[in-house]
N, C-alpha and C positions, 0 to 999 in steps of 0.2 A: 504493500500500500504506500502510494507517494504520501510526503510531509500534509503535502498540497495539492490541490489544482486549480488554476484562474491565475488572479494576479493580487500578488502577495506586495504587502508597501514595505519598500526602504525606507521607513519611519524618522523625520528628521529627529533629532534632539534639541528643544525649544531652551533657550536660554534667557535669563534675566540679563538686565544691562549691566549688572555686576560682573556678569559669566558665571553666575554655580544656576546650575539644571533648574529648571523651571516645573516639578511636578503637578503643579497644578495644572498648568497648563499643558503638560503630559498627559495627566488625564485625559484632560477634552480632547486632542488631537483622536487617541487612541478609541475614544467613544464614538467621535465620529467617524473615525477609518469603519468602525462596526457595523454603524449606524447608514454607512455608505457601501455595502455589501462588498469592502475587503476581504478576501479569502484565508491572508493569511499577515501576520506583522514581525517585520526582519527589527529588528533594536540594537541598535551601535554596530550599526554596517559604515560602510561608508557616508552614507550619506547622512545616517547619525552622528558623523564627527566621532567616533571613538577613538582615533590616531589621537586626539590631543585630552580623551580626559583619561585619569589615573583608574587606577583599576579598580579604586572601591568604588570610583563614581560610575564605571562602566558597568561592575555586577550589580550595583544598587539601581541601575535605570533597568537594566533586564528584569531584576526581582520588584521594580514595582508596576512594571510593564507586564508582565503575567500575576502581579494580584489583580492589575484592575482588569483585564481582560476574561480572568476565571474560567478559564479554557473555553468558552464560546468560540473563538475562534485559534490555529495554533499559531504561539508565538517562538521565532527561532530565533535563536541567541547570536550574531560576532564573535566569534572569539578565536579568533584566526591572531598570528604574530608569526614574523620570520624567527623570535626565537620558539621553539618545541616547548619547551618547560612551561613557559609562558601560555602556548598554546594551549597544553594542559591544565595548568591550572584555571584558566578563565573555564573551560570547556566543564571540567568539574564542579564549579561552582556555580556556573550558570544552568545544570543538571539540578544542583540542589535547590538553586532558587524557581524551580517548574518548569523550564522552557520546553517547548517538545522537539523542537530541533535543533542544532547549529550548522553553523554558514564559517565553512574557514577557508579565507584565503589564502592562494599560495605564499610564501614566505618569499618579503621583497627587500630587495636592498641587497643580503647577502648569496642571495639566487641560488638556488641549489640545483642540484643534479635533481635526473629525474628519480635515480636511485636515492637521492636526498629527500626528494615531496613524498616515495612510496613512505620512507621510514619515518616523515615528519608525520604525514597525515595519518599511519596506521600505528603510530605513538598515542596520538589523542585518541581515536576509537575504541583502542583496545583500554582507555582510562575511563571511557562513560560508557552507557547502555542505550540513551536517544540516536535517533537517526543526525544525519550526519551528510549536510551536502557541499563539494567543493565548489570554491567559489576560483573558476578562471579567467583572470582580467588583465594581461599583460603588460596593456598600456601603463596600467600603475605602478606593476610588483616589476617588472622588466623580465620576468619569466615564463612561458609558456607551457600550462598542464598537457602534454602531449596527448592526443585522443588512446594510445594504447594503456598510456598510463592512467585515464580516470577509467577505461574499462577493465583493466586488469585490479584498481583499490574496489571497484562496484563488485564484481566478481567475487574478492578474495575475501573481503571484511564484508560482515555481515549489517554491520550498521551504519557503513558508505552507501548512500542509495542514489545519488544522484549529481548534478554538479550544475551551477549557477553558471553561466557561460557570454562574458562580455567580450569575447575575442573579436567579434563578428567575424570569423572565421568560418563558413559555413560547410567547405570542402573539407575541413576538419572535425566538422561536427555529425558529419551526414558519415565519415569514420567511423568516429566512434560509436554512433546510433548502430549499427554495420556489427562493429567486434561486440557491440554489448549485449546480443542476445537477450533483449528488452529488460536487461538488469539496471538500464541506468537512466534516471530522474530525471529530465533534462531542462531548463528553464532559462529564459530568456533573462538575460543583464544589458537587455537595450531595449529601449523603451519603443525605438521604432525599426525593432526586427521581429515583435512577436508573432506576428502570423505566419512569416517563413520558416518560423523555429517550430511553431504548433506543428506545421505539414512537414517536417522530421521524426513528430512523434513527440512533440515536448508536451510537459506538462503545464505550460504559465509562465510567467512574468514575476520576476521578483523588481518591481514598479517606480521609479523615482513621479515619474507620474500621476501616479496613484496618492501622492501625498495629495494634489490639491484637482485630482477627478476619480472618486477611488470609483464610483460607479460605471464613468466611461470607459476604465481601463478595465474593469470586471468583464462589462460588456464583450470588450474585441476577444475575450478570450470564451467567452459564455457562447457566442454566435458562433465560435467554430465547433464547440462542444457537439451544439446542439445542428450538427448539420448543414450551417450556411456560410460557408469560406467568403460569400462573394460579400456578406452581409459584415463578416469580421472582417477581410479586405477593404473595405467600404471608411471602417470606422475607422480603424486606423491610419487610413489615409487623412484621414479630419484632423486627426490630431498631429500629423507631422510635423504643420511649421509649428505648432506648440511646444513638440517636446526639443524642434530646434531650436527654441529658445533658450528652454530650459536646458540646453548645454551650450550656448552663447560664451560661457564663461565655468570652469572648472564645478561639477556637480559639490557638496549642496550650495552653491553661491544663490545659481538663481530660483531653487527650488524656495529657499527661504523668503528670498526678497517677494515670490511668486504669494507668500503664503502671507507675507506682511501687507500685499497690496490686496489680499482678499478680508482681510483685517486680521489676520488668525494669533496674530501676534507673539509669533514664534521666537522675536528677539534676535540679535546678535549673532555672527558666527564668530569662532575663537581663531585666533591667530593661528599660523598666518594664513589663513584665510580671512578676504576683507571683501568691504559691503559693493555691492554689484556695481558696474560703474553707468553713470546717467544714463546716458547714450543708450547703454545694453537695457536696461531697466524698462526703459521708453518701449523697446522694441517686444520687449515681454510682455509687457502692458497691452501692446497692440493685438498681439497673438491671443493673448486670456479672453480680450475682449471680444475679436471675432470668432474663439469657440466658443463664450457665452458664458466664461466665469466671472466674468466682470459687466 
């Protein structure tokens, strides 16, 4: 059984103008992701900023992000790190705090072998019991999860089930869909490839998107579910110059400022991550408005 299926939100992390975590305001986000038939809630991914908080604030926004959620819907934990140990311990603790899955990226910066991600990422597996999906994104971590390599961890480890896939590498993907013998997860980490990734066999979208249309984006994945490629085709195509917005400028820059001009008042990004610049701002603004968020 996949974690999920539709389109899961890369949950921002809302911050006060001080910079310490905004849970109240967490909540409401999280309510409404619900309340806007979200499938499922990703917490200190990327686009929650967890590169820049410490680690008691990283498991504390997990563990209050699955009390207010109370399994209604499943939330998956970040806890990805290029170091292992590191990796481990989030991954166990974010286990004890309820999450029902995690999201771990490959380990960036000091780039490992692909014999290095087998022993990184089946170091953490073998440390928890929840499912378990890679997260491959190269443009950020400078490494690439080879397709033999996430069907060989889907294969071997029992609670590797799948893999988050921002490569937009599709010859790579149509791979390892190929070697995986329907063992492997597959979901979209671009907000404007998911319907070529569905007609691979993916399961969904894990959503930057979804922060500020969690319905729209439910949709494009719900209309393939349900038999109408042309109709999920359709939708997605509506959203394009929007989610080109929303990468105008390094993701969550403009998802934030997207969510402050709907009022949602998410607050602040932390260093050095900085406030969207006018210009781009302007052009987000345009895009919201003609899909109708604004």
């Amino acid at each position: 059984m996949a974690i999920f299926e539709g389109a899961g939100v890369a949950l921002v992390t809302p911050f006060k103008e001080n910079g310490e975590v905004n849970y109240e305001k967490l909540e409401e986000i999280v309510e409404e992701q619900i309340a806007g038939g979200t499938d499922a809630i990703i917490a200190c991914g990327t686009t929650g900023e967890a590169s820049t908080m410490s680690h008691e604030e990283h498991l504390d926004v997990v563990r209050y992000v699955c009390q207010v959620t109370k399994k209604r819907i499943p939330v998956i934990a970040g806890t990805g790190s290029n170091c292992t140990e590191t990796a481990v311990y989030l991954s166990v603790e974010a286990e004890k705090y309820g999450a029902d899955g995690l999201l771990l990226v490959s380990p960036y910066y000091n780039k490992a072998t692909q014999k290095g991600l087998i022993c990184h990422f089946s170091a953490v597996a073998e440390a928890v019991k929840i499912p378990i999906l890679l997260y491959n994104i190269p443009g950020r971590t400078g490494v690439t999860i080879q397709p033999e390599t996430i069907a060989s961890l889907c294969k071997n480890m029992d609670n590797i089930v799948g893999v988050k896939e921002a490569s937009g590498n599709f010859s790579a993907m149509a791979t390892m869909m190929n070697l995986a013998d329907g063992q492997v997860d597959l979901y979209s980490g671009n907000d404007d490839q998911i319907v070529p990734l569905l007609a691979l066999g993916g399961k969904g979208v894990i959503s930057v998107l979804s922060n500020i249309a969690p319905a729209q984006t439910h949709a494009i994945c719900q209309a393939f579910f349900d038999g109408n490629p042309a109709e999920s085709a359709r939708l997605q195509l509506a959203a394009i110059p929007l989610i080109t917005e929303l990468f105008r400028e390094v993701n969550p820059i403009p998802v934030k400022a997207a969510m402050n001009l709907m009022g949602k008042g998410v607050g602040p990004l932390r260093l050095p991550l900085t406030e969207m610049e006018p210009q781009n701002q302007e052009k987000l603004r345009a895009a919201m408005t003609a899909y109708g968020l604004l």
